[in-house]
C-alpha positions in Angstrom: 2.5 -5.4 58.4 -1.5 -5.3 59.0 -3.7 -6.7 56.5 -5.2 -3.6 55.3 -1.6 -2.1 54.6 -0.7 -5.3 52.7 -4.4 -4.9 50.4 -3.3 -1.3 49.7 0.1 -2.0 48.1 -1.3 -4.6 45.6 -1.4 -3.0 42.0 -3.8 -3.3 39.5 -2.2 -5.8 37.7 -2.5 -8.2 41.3 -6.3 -7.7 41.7 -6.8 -8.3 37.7 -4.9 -11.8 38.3 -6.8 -12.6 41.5 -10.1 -11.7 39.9 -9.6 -14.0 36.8 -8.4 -16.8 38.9 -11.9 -16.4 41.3 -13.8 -16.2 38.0 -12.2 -19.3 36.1 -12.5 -21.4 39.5 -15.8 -20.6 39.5 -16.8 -21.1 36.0 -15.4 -24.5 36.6 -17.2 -24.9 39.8 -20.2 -23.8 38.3 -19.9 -26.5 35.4 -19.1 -29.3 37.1 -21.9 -28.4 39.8 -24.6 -29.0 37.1 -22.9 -32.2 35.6 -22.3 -34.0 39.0 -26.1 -33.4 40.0 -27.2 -35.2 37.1 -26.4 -38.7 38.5 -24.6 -40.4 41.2 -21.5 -41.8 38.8 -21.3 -38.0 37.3 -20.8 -37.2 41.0 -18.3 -39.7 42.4 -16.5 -40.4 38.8 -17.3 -37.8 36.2 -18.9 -39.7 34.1 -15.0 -41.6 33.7 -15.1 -38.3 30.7 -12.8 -36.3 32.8 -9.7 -34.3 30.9 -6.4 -35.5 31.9 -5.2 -32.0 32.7 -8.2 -31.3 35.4 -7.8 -35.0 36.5 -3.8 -34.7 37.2 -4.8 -31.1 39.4 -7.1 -32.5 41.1 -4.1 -35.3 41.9 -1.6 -32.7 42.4 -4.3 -30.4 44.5 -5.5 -33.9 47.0 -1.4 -34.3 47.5 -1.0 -30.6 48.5 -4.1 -30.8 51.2 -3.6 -29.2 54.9 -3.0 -32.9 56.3 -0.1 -33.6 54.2 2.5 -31.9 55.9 1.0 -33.0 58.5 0.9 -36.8 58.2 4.6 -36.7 56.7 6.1 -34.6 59.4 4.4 -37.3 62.2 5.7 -40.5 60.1 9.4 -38.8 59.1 9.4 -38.2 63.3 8.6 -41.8 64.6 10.5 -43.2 61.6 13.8 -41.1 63.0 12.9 -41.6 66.5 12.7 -45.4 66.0 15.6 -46.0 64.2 17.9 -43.6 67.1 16.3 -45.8 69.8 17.4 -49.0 67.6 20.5 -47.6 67.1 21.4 -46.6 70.4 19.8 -50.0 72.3 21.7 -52.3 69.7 25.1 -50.0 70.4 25.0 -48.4 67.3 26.4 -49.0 63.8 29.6 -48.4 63.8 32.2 -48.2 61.1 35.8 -49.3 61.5 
């Protein structure tokens, strides 16, 4: 399916959802923009005046980031590989 073909089946409904979403983020963009620029602990802390709903997102949001999956998948690999080559150079665990 080309991308043009997947754009033309969207309903209305779909690009009223997208277009509320891009205008909320950007309303929120927008307002934090001007609050951060007024001083560097507005920037880096938010003034420590941040709601706990926008401050658990952001959480959420830094959890979900494109390095993730990445950094998990490596770790869950050499943790596996480590403990077969332990396992197989110690003869194993085995259960009688």
């Amino acid at each position: 399916m080309s991308v043009a073909s997947f754009f033309a089946q969207l309903h209305w409904i779909d690009w009223a959802v997208l277009a509320l979403y891009f205008a909320f983020t950007l309303a929120v963009g927008l307002y934090f923009v001007r609050r951060a620029s007024s001083s560097t602990q507005e920037f880096f802390v938010s003034g420590r005046n941040l709601p706990w709903w926008l401050a658990g997102t952001s959480m959420v949001a830094t959890s979900f980031s494109v390095d993730t999956p990445l950094v998990v998948t490596g770790v869950s690999r050499s943790v596996a590989c480590w403990q077969r080559l332990c396992s197989r150079s110690s003869g194993g665990a085995r259960r009688s």
